[in-house]
VEXDREN-2710 file (C-alpha; in Angstrom, 1 decimal):
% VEXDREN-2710
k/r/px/py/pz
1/UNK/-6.2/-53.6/62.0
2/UNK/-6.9/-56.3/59.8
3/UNK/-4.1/-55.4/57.2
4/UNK/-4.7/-51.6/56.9
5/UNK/-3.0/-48.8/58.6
6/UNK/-4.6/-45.6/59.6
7/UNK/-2.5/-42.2/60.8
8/UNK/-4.2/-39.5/62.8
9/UNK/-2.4/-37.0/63.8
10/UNK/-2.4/-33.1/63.6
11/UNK/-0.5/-31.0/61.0
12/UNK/2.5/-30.7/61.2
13/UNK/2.6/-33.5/64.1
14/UNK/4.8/-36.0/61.8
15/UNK/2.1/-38.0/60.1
16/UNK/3.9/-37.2/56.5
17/UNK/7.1/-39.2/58.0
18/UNK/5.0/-41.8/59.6
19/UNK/3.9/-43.4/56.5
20/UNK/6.8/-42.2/54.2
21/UNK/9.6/-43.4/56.4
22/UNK/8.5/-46.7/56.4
23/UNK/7.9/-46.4/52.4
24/UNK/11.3/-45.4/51.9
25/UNK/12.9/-48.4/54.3
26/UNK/11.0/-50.6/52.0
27/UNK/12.2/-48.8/48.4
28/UNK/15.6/-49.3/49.5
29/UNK/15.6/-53.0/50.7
30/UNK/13.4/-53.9/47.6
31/UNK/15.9/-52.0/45.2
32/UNK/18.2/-53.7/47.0
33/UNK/16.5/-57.0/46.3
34/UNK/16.3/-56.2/42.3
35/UNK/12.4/-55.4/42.5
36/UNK/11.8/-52.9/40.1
37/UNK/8.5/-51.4/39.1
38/UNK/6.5/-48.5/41.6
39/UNK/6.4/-50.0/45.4
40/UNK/4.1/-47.2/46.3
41/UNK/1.1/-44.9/44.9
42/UNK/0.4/-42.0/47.1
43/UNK/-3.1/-39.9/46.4
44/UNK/-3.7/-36.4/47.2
45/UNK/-7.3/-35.2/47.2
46/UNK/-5.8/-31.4/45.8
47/UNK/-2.7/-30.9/43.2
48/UNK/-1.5/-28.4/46.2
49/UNK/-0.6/-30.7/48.5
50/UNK/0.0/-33.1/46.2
51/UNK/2.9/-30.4/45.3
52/UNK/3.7/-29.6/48.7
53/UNK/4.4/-33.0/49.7
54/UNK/6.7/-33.6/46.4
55/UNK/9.3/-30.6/47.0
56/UNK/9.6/-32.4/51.0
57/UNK/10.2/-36.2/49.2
58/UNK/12.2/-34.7/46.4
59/UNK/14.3/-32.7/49.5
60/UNK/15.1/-35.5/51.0
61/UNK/15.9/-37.5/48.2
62/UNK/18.2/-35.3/47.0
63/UNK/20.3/-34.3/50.3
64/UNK/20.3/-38.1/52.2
65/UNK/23.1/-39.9/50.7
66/UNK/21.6/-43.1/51.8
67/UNK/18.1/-42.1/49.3
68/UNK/19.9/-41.6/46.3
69/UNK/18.8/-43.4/43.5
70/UNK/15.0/-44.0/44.7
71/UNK/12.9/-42.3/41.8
72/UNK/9.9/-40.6/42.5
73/UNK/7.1/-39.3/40.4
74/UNK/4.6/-36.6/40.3
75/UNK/1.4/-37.2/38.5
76/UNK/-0.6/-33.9/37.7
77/UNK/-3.0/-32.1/35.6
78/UNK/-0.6/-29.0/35.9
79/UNK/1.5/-27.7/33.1
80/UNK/5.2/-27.1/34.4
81/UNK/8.5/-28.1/33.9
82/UNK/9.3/-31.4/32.4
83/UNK/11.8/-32.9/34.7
84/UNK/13.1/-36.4/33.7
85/UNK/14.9/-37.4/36.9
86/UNK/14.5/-36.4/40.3
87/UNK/16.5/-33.1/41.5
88/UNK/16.0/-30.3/43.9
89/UNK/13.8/-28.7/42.0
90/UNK/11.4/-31.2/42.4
91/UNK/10.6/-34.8/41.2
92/UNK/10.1/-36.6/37.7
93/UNK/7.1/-35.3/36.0
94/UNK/8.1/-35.9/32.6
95/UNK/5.1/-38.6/31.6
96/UNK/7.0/-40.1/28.9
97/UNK/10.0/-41.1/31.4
98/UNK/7.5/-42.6/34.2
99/UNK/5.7/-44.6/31.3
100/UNK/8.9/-46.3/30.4
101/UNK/10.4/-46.6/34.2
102/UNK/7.6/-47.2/36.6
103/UNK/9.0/-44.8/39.4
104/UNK/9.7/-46.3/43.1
105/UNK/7.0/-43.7/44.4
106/UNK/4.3/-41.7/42.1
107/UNK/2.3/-39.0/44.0
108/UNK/-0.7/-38.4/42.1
109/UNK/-4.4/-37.8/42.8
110/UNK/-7.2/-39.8/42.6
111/UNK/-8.6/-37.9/38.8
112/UNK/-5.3/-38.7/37.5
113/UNK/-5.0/-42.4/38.8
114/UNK/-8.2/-42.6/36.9
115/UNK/-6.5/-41.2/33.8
116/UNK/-3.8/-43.4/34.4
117/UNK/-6.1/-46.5/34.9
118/UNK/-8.0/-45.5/31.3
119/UNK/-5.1/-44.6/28.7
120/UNK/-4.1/-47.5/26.8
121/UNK/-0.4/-45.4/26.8
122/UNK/-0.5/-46.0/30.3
123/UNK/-1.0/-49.7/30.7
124/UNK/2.9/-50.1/30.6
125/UNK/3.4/-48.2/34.3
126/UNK/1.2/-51.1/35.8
127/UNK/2.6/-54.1/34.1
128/UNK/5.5/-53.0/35.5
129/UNK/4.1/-52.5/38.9
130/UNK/1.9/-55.0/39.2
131/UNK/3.9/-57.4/41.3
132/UNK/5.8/-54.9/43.0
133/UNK/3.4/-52.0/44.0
134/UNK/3.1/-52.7/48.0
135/UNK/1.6/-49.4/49.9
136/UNK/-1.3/-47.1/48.9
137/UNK/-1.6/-43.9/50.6
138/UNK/-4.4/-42.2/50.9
139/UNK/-3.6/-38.8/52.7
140/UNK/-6.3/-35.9/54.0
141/UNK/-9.0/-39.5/54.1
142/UNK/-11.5/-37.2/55.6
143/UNK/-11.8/-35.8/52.4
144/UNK/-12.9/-38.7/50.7
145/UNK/-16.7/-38.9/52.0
146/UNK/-20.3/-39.4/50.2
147/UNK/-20.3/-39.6/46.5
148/UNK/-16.5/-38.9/46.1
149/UNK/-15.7/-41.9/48.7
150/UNK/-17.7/-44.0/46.4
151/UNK/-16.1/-43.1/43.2
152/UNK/-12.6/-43.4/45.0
153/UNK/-14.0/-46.9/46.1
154/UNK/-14.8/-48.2/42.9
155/UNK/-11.8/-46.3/41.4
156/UNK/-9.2/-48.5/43.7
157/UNK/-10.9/-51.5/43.0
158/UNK/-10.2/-50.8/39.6
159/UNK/-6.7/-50.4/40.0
160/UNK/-6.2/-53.9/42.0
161/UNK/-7.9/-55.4/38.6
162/UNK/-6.0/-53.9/36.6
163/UNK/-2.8/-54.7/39.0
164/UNK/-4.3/-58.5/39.2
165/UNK/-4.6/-58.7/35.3
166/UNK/-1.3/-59.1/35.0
167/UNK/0.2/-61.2/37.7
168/UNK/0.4/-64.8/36.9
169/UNK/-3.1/-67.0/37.9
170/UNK/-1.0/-68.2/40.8
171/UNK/0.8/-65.4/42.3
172/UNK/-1.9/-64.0/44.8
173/UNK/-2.4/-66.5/47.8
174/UNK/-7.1/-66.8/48.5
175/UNK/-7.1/-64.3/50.7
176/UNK/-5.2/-61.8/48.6
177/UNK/-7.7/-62.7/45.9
178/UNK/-10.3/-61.9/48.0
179/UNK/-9.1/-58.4/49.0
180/UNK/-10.1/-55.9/46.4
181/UNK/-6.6/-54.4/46.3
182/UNK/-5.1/-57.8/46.2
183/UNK/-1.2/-57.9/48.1
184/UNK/-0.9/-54.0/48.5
185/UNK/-1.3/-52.1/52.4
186/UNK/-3.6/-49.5/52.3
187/UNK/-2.8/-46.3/54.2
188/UNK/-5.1/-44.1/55.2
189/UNK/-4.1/-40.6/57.0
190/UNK/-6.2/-37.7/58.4
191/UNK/-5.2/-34.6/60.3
192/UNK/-8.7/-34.0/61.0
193/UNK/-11.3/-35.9/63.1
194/UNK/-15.0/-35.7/62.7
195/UNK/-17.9/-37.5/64.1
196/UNK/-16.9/-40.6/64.4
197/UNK/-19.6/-42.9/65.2
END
């Protein structure tokens, strides 16, 4: 509706797949097309499923034929092996390597997007992405309610600023302009239902 996607579904139903087959399709026909830089940022509201869900992408990266090459990063507060290409023990994580190559896919959470958005270090990863980054996902949305829904709020219109900075004055169309994260799809999944009024 209106340019934004929204999964429900229970666990284990096949929401995971719903958004990240459709990512992948688009990795591979934008590699394809030479478009480099991330094509999508997927939050986690927990470093647990954040890891959960990057041992299932870095499984099927590394045993479909037809995947290999996509690079994907995971984004953390965790100490843990320093990994500086994607394998089947798990994706890149070493920061240095995602600085320099803007992965195809970074799984992070929203603290460490706002890490990523602050440290001058990091400025590289969306310069690189700015014209290419195409989905946001926000997975377990229920979770982001009251004050934390407002600081994610403020904290993705900071990245389609910073995204926006550095694409040329003409490359958005007026109505991208006027959408706060520019040209990129939101995603937002849920397992859960509450009150929904």
């Amino acid at each position: 509706r209106d340019g934004h996607l929204q999964i429900i579904a229970s666990a284990g139903s096949g929401k995971t797949e719903a958004f990240l087959y459709p990512i992948l399709d688009h990795v591979l026909r934008a590699r394809r097309a030479g478009v480099t830089g991330m094509k999508a940022l997927i939050l986690y509201p927990m470093n647990a499923l954040a890891n959960d869900q990057a041992k299932r992408l870095a499984d099927l990266l590394t045993t479909r034929e037809e995947l290999a090459g996509i690079t994907a990063a995971l984004y953390t507060g965790q100490d843990g092996p320093q990994r500086t290409k994607v394998s089947a023990d798990g994706l890149i994580t070493d920061r240095a390597i995602i600085r320099d190559e803007a992965p195809d896919i970074l799984l992070t959470n929203y603290k460490m997007l706002d890490q990523l958005l602050l440290r001058y270090d990091d400025r590289g990863l969306w310069k690189q992405s700015a014209g290419s980054l195409t989905y946001l996902v926000l997975d377990e949305f229920h979770t982001y309610d009251g004050a934390q829904g407002t600081d994610v709020a403020m904290l993705l219109r900071r990245l389609g600023l910073t995204l926006m900075s550095y694409l040329p004055g003409d490359a958005l169309t007026g109505a991208e302009l006027a959408r706060p994260l520019g040209r990129i799809t939101p995603v937002a999944t849920s397992a859960t239902l509450g009150d929904q009024h």
